[in-house]
C-alpha positions, 0 to 999 in steps of 0.5 A: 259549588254547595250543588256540585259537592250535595250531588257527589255526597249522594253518589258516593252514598249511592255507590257504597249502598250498591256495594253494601248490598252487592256484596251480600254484606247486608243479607249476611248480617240479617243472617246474623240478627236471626242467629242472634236472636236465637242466641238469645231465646236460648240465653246462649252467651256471645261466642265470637267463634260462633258469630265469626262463623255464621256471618262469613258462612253467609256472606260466602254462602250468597255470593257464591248463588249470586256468582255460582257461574263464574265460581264454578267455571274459575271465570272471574273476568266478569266479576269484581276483583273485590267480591272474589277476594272477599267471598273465597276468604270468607270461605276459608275463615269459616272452614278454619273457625268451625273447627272450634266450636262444637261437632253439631254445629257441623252436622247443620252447617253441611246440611246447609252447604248441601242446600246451597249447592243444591240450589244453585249448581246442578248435582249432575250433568243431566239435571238443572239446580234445584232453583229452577224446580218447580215451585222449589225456591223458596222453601230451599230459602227457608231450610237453608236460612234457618239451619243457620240462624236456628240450627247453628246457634242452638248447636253450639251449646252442649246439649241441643234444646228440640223444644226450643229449635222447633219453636225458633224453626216454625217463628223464623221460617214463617218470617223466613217465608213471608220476607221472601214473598215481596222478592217474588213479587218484585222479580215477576217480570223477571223470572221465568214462568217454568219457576212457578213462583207464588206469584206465579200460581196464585197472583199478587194480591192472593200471595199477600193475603197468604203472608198476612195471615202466616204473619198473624199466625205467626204473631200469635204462636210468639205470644202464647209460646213466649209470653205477651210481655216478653222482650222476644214477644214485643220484638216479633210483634214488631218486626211482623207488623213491618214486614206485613206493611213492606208486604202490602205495599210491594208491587212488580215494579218496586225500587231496586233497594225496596227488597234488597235493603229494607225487606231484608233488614228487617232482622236487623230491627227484630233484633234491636226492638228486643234489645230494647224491649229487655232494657225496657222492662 
């Protein structure tokens, strides 16, 4: 009986983790950890407006790369009654909030609109999505991604800090890039050779030597912009030296969760640490 209830404990576990993740609440909330530690760089106030908008503008933003066949053609049959309810009323609630917070904050939030369709349906009947460029993917990730966990929040405040967006820009577009690379290297068997991933191009092991050396690259442009004993500092320090680790172990045939949950929850933990590092010192 103790048995029975353990194995039906562990797949209700399961299948809200499956869900957690399918549903893109996940992701959206490591979107949310960036733009919050942007806000906190900048010594932005919490602006729940802001927050509400950034998170749902994300979690729509996936679903709809994730689903953009049955989004684009109206075909829902083969989706979750859920995951569409809650991907077009995210939608809406994003549309609604940003007319509450400032025109700039526009100007990058179409910038990213514009991104994701770009990547993930076809501009015009005679092209493919930008996705299937050579070679595009990835760094059609990292604009869209830091248009609004740097863009955004940054934008929000009356004047824009260019200083401080391109520091936070080149820190988390560095993150940004190198978190994507263990999504690479698990999707190897599954992507098709016309996308020339790096990967791809230069094999495993010289991709994680890449992102190892953008990692310490990384670590000291954080050091000598943001002082070694600062909260933000300390907290980068961390969550590259995570990522570096979960980098070095990742290989072709990696568990499904290993990516999707514990790559991209890095955020996540970046954030935290400097939390606690500021309680700290």
């Amino acid at each position: 009986m103790l048995k029975f209830r353990y194995l039906h404990m562990l797949n209700v576990i399961k299948i809200a983790l499956d869900f957690y993740i399918k549903s893109s609440i996940h992701v959206a909330l490591s979107v949310l950890a960036l733009a919050q530690i942007s806000m906190e760089v900048a010594e932005i106030e919490n602006n729940l407006p802001l927050l509400i908008f950034i998170f749902s503008s994300a979690f729509s933003a996936y679903n709809f790369i994730k689903f953009s066949p049955s989004f684009t053609t109206l075909n829902f049959s083969k989706l979750n009654t859920l995951f569409v309810v809650l991907t077009i009323g995210s939608l809406v609630l994003s549309m609604i909030v940003i007319f509450l917070l400032p025109r700039l904050v526009l100007v990058f939030a179409l910038l990213g609109s514009f991104l994701v369709m770009g990547y993930s349906t076809p501009l015009s009947y005679n092209t493919s999505n930008w996705r299937n460029k050579k070679g595009w993917k990835l760094y059609l990730v990292v604009f869209s991604w830091v248009c609004l966990t740097v863009g955004v929040p940054l934008a929000s405040v009356s004047v824009l800090d260019l200083l401080l967006f391109f520091k936070l820009s080149v820190l988390q577009g560095i993150y940004i890039y190198v978190a994507i690379l263990p999504f690479e290297i698990g999707d190897m068997n599954f992507d098709e050779p016309s996308l020339q991933t790096l990967p791809q191009q230069f094999g495993v092991l010289i991709v994680k030597k890449i992102g190892l050396i953008l990692l310490g690259f990384g670590s000291l442009l954080s050091v000598f912009i943001f002082e070694v004993l600062s909260s933000f500092a300390l907290g980068t320090l961390v969550a590259f030296l995570i990522l570096a680790v979960l980098l070095w172990r990742s290989d072709e045939n990696q568990s499904p969760y290993y990516a999707r949950f514990w790559v991209e929850g890095i955020p996540i933990v970046w954030l935290g640490c400097i939390y606690f590092f500021d309680f700290m010192l």
